[in-house]
C-alpha positions in Angstrom: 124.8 54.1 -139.0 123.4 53.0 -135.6 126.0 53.0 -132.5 126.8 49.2 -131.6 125.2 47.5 -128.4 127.0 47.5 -125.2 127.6 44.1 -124.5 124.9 43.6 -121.6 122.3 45.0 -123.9 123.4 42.3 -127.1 120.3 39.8 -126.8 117.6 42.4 -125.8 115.1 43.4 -127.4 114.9 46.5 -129.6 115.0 49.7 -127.3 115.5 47.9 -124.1 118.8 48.5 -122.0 120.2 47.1 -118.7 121.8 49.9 -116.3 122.1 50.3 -112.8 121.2 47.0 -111.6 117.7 47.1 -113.9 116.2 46.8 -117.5 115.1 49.9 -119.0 112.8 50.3 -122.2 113.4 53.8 -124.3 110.2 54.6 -125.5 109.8 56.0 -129.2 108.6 59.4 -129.4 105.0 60.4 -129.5 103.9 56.8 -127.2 105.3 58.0 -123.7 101.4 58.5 -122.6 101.3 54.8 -123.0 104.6 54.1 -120.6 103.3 56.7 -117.8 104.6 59.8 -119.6 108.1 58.3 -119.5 110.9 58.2 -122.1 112.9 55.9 -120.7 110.5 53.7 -118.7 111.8 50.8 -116.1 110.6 47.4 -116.7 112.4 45.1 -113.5 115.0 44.2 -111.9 115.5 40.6 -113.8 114.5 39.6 -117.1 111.5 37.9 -116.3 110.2 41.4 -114.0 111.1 43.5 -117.1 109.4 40.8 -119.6 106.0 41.1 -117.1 105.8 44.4 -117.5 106.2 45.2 -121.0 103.6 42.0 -121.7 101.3 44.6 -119.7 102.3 47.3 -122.3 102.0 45.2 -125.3 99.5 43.3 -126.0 101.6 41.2 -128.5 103.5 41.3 -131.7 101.2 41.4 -134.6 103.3 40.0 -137.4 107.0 38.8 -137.3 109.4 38.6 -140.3 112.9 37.9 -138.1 113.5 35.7 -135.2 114.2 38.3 -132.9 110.5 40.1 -133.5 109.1 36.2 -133.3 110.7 36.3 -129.9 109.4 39.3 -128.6 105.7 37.8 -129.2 107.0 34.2 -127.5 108.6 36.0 -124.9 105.2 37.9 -123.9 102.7 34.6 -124.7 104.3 31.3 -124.3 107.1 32.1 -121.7 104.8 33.4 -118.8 103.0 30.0 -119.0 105.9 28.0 -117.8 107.2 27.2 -114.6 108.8 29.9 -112.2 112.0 28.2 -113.0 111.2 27.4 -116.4 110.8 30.9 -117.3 113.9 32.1 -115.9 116.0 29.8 -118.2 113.5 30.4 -121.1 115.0 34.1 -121.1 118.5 33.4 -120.8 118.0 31.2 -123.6 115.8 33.8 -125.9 118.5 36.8 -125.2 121.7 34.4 -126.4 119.6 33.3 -129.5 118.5 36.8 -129.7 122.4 37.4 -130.3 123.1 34.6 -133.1 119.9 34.2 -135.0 117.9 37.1 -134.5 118.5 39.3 -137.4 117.8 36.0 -139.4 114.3 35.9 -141.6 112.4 33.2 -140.1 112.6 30.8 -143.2 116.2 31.4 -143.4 117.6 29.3 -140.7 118.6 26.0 -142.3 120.0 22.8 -140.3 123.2 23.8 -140.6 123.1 27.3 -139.4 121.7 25.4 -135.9 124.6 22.8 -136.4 126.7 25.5 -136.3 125.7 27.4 -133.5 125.9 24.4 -131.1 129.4 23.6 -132.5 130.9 26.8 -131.6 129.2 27.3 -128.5 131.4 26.6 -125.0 128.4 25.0 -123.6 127.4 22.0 -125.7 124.0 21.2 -123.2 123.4 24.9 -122.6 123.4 25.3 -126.3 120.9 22.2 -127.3 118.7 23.8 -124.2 118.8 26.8 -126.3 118.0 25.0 -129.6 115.2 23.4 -128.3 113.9 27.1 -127.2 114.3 28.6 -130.8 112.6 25.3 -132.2 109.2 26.0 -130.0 109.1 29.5 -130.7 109.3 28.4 -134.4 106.5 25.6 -134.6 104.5 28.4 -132.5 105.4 30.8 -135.7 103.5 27.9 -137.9 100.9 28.2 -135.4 100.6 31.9 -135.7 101.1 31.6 -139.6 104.3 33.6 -139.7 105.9 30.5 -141.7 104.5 27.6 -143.4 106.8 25.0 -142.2 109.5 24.2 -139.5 112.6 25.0 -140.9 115.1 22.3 -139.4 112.6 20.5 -137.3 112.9 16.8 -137.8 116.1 17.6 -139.6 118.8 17.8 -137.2 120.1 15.4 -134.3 122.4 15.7 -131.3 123.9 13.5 -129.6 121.9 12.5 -126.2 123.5 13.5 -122.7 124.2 10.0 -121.0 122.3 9.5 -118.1 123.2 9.4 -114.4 123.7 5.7 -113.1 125.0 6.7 -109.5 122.8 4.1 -107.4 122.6 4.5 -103.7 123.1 1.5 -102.1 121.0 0.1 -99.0 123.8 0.5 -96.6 124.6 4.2 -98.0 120.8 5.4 -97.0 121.7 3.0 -93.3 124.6 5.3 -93.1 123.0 8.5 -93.5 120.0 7.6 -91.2 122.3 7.2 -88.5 124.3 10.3 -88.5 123.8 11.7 -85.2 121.3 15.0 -85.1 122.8 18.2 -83.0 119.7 19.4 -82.7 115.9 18.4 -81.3 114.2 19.3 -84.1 115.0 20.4 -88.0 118.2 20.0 -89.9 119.6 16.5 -89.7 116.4 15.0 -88.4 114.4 17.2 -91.3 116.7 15.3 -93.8 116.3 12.3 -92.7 112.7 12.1 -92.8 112.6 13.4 -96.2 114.9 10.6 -96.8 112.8 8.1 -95.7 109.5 9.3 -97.7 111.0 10.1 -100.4 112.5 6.1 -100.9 109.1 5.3 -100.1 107.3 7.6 -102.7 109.7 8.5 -105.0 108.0 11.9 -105.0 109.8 14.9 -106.5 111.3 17.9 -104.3 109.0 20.5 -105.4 106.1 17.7 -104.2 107.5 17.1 -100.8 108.5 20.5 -100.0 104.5 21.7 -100.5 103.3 18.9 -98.9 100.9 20.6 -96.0 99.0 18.7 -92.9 95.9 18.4 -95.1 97.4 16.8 -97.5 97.6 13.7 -94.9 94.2 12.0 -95.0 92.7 9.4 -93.8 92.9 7.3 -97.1 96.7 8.3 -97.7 99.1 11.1 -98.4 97.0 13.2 -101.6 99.7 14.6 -104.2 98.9 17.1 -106.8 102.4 16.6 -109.0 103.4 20.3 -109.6 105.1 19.9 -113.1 102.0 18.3 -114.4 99.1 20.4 -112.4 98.6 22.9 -115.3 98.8 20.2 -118.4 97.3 17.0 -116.5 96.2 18.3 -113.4 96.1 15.0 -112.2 96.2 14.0 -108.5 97.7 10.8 -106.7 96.9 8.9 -104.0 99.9 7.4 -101.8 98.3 5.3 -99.7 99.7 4.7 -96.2 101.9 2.0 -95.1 103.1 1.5 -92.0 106.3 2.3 -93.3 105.4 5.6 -94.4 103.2 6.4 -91.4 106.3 5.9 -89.5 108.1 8.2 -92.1 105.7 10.7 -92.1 105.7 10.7 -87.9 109.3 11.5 -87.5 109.0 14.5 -90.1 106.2 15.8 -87.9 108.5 15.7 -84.8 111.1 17.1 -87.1 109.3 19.9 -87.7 110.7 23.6 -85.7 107.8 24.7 -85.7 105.7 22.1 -84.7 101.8 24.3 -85.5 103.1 24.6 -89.0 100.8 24.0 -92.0 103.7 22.1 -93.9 105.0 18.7 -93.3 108.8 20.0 -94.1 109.1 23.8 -92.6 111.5 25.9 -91.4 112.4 27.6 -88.2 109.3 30.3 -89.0 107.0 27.5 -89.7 106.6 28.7 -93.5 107.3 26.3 -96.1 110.7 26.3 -97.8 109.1 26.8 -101.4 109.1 30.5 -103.1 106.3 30.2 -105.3 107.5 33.3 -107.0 110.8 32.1 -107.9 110.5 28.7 -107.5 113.7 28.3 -105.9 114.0 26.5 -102.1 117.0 28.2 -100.7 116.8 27.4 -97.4 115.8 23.5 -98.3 119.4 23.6 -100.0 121.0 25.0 -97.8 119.8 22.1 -95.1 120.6 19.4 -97.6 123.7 21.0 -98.5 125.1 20.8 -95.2 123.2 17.4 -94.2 125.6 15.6 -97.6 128.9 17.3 -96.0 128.5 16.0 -92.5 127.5 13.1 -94.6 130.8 12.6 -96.2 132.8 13.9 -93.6 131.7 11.5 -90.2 129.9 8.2 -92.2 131.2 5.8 -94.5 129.8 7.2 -97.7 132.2 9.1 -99.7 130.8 8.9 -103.3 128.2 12.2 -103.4 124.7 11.5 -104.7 121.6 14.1 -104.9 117.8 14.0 -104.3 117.1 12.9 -107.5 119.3 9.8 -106.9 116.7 8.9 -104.3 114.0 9.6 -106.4 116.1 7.0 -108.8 116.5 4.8 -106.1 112.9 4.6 -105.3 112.0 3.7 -108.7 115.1 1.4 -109.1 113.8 -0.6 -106.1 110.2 -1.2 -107.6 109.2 -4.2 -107.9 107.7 -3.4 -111.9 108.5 -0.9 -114.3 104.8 -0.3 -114.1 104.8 0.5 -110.4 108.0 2.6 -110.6 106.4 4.6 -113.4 103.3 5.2 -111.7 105.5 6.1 -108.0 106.9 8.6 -110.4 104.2 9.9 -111.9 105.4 9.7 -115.5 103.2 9.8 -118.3 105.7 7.1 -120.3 107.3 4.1 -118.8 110.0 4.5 -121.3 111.5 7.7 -119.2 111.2 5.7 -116.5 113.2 2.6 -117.4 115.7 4.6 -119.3 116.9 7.8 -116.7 115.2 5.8 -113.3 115.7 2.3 -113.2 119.5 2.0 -112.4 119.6 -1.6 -110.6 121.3 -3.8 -112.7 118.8 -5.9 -114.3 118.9 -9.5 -112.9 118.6 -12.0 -116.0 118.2 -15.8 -115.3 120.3 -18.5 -117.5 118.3 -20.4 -120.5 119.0 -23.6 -118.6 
């Protein structure tokens, strides 16, 4: 009878371990000249390093009877086509399914089994995020033709998460464009500038943070929308205001490093964004401590976040049309549902 799995290997897959700080694969006798003449060959550091690597080994899985072996083929072809971030919680997700479902046949898993899962978990929104994980990997099982049918899609419904409705009044953003800067250049002015485009564009962090010089053209500020560039690839054209020409200005002179390619850079004049990771550490960091002196020397003491601006900005539209297009949102229903938090002003019948 096999040993059990220490519990930082549960949710792996077969043969792979995690010790000292990195994910191992033991490879089964007689294919070590296929893993450099290794037996116990190192994949990475984190999941998605170790889940690069053995795609390089494996070319994928050819057939699938159990979730966890249609995991290991989503893991190595649909995973590393997501977003840096995206991947990351894609793999946290697969290894705790990995863990409840994945000695399951893949017709097996009925409604309730899934019901189940998100009842008992600590986590409800964790656990639908998770859900929604083993439900693409199975409608990409009908694609393969591992199954013939979704088994629970269409079948099971959670309750939706309620939206945010914290809107940032005019005198809030007054507030926070007048805290005094301690610095020439960078940190509060930095914020403040981003503050000011972004209520003018509604443009998402990812989008402002890659914004570079050439991106500024004569016929207005050009926007690639990162989320979208590899389904839509579409582009959009802000065009300039005086307003935002104005906005744009003081990031410039915000700017530490003032020969930088990128609009919004830090003291090294590289741009906050780690394509690699997709994280912006140093852009949190700034905003971070930006809200606390925020709170602690203006009048605002109700926290709000970027994307409450990026609600504001599409709150303050005139339309629905023009905030869903400031947005850059495929469906105005999104839009008017998760964005538009003014109330809406109805007049009397007489």
């Amino acid at each position: 009878m096999p040993r059990e799995r220490k519990p930082e290997n549960k949710g792996l897959p077969l043969r792979w371990r995690h010790t000292h700080g990195a994910y191992y694969y033991q490879v089964p006798p007689g294919q070590e000249a296929a893993w450099d003449g290794k037996k116990l060959f190192r994949l990475g550091a984190t999941l998605a390093d170790a889940y690069t690597a053995w795609a390089e080994r494996l070319r994928y899985v050819q057939d699938a009877k159990t979730v966890a072996q249609l995991l290991d083929r989503y893991a190595l072809e649909v995973i590393p086509k997501k977003a840096v971030t995206t991947q990351a919680q894609n793999h946290s997700a697969v290894k705790k399914i990995r863990i409840a479902f994945g000695s399951m046949g893949l017709a097996d898993i009925k409604p309730m089994h899934v019901y189940r899962y998100v009842d008992m978990a600590k986590g409800k929104t964790g656990a639908k995020r998770e859900v929604e994980v083993l439900s693409h990997a199975l409608t990409k099982a009908v694609e393969w033709g591992f199954i013939d049918r979704h088994p629970f899609k269409g079948e099971t419904r959670f309750e939706g998460e309620k939206s945010r409705t914290r809107y940032v009044e005019d005198w809030e953003v007054v507030e926070c464009l007048s805290l005094a800067a301690r610095r020439k250049a960078g940190s509060v002015l930095a914020a403040q500038a981003y503050i000011r485009i972004k209520l003018l564009t509604g443009l998402r962090r990812g989008d402002m943070l890659r914004l570079t010089m050439s991106d500024l053209k004569e016929d207005g500020m050009h926007v690639e929308p990162h989320k979208t560039r590899d389904s839509t690839g579409k582009r959009m054209i802000i065009e300039w205001s005086d307003e935002l020409r104005s906005a744009v200005a003081l990031a410039k002179g915000a700017r530490p490093m003032k020969l930088s390619p990128f609009l919004f850079c830090n003291r090294d004049g590289e741009g906050y964004i780690d394509e690699k990771t997709g994280r912006a550490g140093g852009w949190e960091s700034l905003w971070r401590n930006f809200i606390t002196r925020v709170m602690d020397e203006t009048k605002v003491k109700e926290h709000f976040t970027e994307h409450d601006l990026r609600a504001k900005c599409a709150s303050d539209a005139t339309t629905l049309e023009h905030a869903r297009s400031l947005l850059a949102h495929a469906d105005s229903k999104l839009t008017d549902r998760v964005y538009r938090r003014r109330p809406e002003v109805v007049k009397p019948l007489r």
